[in-house]
Structures are given as C-alpha cells and as structure tokens.
C-alpha positions as CSV (number, residue, x, y, z in Angstrom):
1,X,-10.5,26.4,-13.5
2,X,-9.4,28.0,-10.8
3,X,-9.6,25.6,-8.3
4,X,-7.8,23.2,-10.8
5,X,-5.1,25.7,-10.7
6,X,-4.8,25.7,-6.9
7,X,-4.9,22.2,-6.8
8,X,-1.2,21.7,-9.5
9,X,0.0,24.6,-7.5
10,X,0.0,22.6,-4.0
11,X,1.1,19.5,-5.7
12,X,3.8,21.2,-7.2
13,X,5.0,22.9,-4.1
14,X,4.7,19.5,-2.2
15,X,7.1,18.0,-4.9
16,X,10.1,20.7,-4.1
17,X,9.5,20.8,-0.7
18,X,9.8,16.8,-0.7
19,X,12.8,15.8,-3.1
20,X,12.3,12.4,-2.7
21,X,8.4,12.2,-3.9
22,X,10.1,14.9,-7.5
23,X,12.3,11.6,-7.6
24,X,9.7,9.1,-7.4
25,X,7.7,11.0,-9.7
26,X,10.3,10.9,-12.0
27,X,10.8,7.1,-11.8
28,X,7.4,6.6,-12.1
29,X,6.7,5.5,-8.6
30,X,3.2,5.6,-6.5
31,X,3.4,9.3,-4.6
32,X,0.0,8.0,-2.7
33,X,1.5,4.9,-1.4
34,X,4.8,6.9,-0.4
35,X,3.3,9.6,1.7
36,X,0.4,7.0,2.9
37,X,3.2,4.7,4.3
38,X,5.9,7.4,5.2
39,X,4.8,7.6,8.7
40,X,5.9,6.9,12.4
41,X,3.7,3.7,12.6
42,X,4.8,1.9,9.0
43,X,8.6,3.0,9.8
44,X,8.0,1.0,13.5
45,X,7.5,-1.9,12.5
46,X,11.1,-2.2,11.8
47,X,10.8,-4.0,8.1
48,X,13.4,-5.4,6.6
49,X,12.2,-7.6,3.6
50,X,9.3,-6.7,1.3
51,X,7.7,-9.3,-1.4
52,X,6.2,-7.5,-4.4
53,X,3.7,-10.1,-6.0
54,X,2.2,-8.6,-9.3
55,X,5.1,-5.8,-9.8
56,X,3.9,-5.2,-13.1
57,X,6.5,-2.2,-14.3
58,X,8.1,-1.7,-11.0
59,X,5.4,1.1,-9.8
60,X,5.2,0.1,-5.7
61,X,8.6,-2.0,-6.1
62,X,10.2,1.9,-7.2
63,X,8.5,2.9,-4.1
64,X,9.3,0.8,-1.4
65,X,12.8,1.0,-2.4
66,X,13.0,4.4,-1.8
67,X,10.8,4.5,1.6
68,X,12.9,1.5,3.2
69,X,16.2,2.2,1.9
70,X,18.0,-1.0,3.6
71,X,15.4,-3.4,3.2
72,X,15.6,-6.1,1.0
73,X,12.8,-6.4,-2.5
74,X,11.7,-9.7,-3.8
75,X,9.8,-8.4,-7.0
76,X,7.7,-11.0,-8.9
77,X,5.9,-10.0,-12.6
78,X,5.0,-12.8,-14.8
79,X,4.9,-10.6,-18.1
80,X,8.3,-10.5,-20.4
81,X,7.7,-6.7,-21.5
82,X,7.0,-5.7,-18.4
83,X,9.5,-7.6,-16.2
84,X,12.0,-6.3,-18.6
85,X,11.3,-2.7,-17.9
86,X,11.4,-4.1,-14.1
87,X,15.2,-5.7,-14.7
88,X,16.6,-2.3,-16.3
89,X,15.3,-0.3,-12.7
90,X,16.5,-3.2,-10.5
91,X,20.2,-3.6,-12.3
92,X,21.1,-0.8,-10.1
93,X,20.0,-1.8,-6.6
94,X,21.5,-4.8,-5.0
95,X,18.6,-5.0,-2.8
96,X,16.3,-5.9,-5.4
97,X,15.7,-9.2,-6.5
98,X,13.4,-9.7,-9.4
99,X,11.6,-13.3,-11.1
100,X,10.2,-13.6,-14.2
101,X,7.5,-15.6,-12.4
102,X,3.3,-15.5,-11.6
103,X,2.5,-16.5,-8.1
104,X,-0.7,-18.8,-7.3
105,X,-1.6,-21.9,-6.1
106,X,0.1,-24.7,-9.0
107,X,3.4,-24.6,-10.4
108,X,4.2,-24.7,-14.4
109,X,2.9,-22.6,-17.3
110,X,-0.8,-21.2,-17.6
111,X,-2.5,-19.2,-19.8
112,X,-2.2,-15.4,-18.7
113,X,-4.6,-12.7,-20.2
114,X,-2.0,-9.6,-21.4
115,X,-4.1,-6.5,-21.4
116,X,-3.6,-3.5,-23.8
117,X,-3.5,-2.0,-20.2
118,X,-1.0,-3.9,-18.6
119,X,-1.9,-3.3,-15.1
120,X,-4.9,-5.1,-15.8
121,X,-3.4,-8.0,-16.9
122,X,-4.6,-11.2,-15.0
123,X,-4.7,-15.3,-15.2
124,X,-8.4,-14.0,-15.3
125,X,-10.9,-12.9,-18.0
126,X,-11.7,-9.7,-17.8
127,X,-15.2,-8.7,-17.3
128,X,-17.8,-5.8,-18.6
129,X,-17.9,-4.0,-16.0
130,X,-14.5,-3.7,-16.0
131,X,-14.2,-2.2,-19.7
132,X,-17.4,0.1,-19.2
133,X,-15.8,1.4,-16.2
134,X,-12.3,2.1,-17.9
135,X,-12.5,1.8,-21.8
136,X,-9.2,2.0,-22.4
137,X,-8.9,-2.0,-21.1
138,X,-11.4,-3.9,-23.4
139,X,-8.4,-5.6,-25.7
140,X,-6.6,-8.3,-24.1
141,X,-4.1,-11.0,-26.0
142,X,-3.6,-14.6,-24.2
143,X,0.2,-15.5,-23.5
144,X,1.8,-18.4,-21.6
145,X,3.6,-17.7,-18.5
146,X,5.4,-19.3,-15.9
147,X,3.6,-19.5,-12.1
148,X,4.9,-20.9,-8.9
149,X,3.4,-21.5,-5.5
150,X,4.8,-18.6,-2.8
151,X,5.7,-21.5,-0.3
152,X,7.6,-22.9,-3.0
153,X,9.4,-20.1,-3.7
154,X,9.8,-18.2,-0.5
155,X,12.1,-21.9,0.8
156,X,15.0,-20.0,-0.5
157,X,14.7,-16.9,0.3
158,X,15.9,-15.1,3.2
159,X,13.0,-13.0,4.6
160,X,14.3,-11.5,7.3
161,X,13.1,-10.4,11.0
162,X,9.9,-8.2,9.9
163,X,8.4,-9.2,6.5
164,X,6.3,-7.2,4.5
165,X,4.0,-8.1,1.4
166,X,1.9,-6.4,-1.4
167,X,-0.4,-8.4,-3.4
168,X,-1.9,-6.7,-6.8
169,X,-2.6,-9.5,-8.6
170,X,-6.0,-8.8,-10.4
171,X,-8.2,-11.4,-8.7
172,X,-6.3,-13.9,-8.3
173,X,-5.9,-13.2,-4.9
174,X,-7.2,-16.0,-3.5
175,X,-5.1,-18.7,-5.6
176,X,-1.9,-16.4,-4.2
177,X,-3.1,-16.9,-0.4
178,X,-3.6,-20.8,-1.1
179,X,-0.3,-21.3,-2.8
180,X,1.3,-18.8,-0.1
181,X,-0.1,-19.3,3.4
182,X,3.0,-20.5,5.4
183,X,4.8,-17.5,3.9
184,X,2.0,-14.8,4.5
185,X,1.7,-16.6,8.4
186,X,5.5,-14.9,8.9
187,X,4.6,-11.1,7.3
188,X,3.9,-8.6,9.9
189,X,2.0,-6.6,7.5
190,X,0.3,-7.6,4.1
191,X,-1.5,-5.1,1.3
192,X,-3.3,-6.6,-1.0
193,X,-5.7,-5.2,-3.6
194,X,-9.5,-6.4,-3.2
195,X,-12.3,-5.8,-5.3
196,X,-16.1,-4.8,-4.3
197,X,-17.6,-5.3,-6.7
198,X,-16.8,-8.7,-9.8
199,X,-14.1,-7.4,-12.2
200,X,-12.9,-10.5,-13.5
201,X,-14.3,-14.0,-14.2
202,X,-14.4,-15.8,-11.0
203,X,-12.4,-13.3,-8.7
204,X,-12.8,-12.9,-4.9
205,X,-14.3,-10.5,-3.4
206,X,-13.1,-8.3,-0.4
207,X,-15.0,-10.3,2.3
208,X,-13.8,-13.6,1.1
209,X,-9.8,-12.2,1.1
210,X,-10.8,-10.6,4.7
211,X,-12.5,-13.8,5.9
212,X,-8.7,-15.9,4.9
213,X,-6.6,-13.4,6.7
214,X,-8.9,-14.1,9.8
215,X,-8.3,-17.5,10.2
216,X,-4.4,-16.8,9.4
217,X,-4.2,-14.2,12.6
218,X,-4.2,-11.0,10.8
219,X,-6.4,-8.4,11.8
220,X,-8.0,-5.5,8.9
221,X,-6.0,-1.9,9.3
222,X,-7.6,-0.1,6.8
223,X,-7.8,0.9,3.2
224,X,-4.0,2.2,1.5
225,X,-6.2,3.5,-1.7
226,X,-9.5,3.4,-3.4
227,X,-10.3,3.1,-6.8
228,X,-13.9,4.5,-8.4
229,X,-15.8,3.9,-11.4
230,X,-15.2,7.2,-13.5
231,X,-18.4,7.5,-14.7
232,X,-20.8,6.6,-11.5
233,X,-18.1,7.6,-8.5
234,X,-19.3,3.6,-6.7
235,X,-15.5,2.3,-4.9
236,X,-15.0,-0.4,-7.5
237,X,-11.7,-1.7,-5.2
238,X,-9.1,-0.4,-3.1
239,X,-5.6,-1.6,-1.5
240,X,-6.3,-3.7,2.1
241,X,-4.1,-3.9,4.8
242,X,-4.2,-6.3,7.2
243,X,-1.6,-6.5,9.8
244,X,-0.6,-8.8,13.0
C-alpha cells in the first residue's frame, strides 16, 4: 500500500517538474516513449520527418510531435473512428499530415479485423493467446478498409534529410517491410513492434522482422518497451529499434 503510494507520488512529482510529459498526459500521449526518446543520442540524429504506420488514435503521433517540435508527421490509421479522433488532434498542427489508409504489401480494400480494443485491431485474426492474455480483446467485428504499399505512397512525399519511422501494425509487419523497403532503405532509424511469441494468425515473429532489417543495412539498437502477459509475467512483445 505503501509502496503504491510512493510510487503515484514520484510519478506525480515527475509530471510538475516536467510540463511537457502533464501535457502529453493530458493529450493522451505515450510518457514511456517521450522520456525513452528524449535524450542526447535520439535528438542527434538530427530528424526531420517521422512516418507513423498504425497511428491508431494518435498515441506516438501526439508524442513525436511534441519531442520534435519542427519535424514533419506522416500519420497513417486505416480505421474511420479512430482516424477521426486522429483528424480532430492534427487540425491544429500543420506539421501533421494524416491518411485514412492501411499500409502493406497490395494496394485496394481488404478485410481489416476492428477489435472492441482498438489497438489491437489488425488485417490479422486474432489468436488465443492473445485474449487469455488480455480479456478485454476477445470481440472483434470485420470492416473493409483501404491499404496501400509504402513505396507507393511515400513517391509523393517529401521525407526530408533524416527520416524516422514507427511501425505498430499488429503483425502485419512483415507485409509493411515488403510493400515499404525502398522507403525504410532511406530511414535513419525505424521502431517497430515485434512479437515473441504468435498473437495473431500468421504473424511474424521478432527474428524474422530482425533477419529483414539485416539484409536492408540496419543494425538492432535495443528494445523502446516490453509488453508482459498479466497473468504469467513471459515478454509477450516489445517496441524494436533498429538503426543505420
């Protein structure tokens, strides 16, 4: 009790002593990923353009935005309700530009499984251990959305000197790096959620996303964030970055 005490205490005082993570709190931003990334290194590598593939509500897109305050935000979220919620933050920075689009490997309209839990929304079927692990994400509703290919997309885009790109895309990862490579060649530094252990039908695992950003140059950095299984503590995935 407490120790749980202590603990809201510190993250409390960290909040007024930081006004920019009270903001991004406030937003409903990712304070992890800011204070992970808010350092000498990340702010040396000069980056001016950021791709957000799989910005769901606008979590790291609300993030980056406030940690790279000139660079410019290319923000992609295939989901209506949640790209809408995206629009409304985006309407007031001219940095940010926002499609209504998935990102893999094909272009046109695919069958996209909307989870009661959005951020667990994916073009793949979620599995069991997925729901044993988190409950709260065993109803999902089938919708059609749009998808491009990145190298498609990215041909009229200015991406600047130093680019910079998350990927969160729920397994779908690999179908991203093979519609994307010529555009993920140019990034200086990519993030992109991997998984451990199967939660999705078909889904890559971490060594076969590492083993693609091998043969494209990049080297492994590290691990941004890990994610647990509740209920046993095994790493179920966690946020990879690779860098040149």
């Amino acid at each position: 009790m407490l120790s749980n005490l202590a603990s809201k205490l510190h993250n409390f005082s960290k909040l007024v002593e930081q006004p920019n993570l009270l903001k991004l709190r406030q937003q409903g931003g990712l304070l992890n990923t800011y204070q992970n990334l808010n350092t000498p290194w990340f702010k040396s590598l000069g980056i001016d353009t950021v791709l957000d593939i799989g910005a769901n509500t606008g979590q790291f897109t609300k993030t980056i935005a406030l940690l790279l305050p000139n660079a410019k935000i290319y923000s992609f979220e295939p989901l209506p309700d949640c790209f809408a919620q995206l629009q409304e933050f985006s309407l007031n920075n001219p940095r940010i530009n926002i499609f209504n689009l998935g990102i893999g490997d094909e272009s046109g309209v695919l069958s996209f499984e909307r989870n009661e839990y959005s951020p667990s929304s994916s073009f793949l079927k979620i599995n069991d251990t997925h729901k044993q692990a988190f409950t709260f994400t065993e109803n999902s509703t089938t919708v059609k959305v749009k998808i491009e290919r990145l190298d498609d997309v990215t041909q009229n885009l200015d991406l600047g000197k130093s680019l910079f790109i998350k990927i969160d895309v729920q397994g779908y990862e690999d179908k991203v790096l093979k519609g994307g490579e010529e555009t993920i060649k140019k990034a200086n530094i990519v993030i992109v959620e991997t998984s451990f252990v199967p939660l999705y039908e078909s889904q890559p695992l971490f060594d076969d996303v590492y083993s693609v950003f091998k043969k494209l140059g990049f080297s492994y950095f590290g691990m941004n964030d890990q994610l647990s299984d509740p209920h046993t503590g095994q790493i179920l995935q966690g946020d990879a970055i690779f860098t040149r």
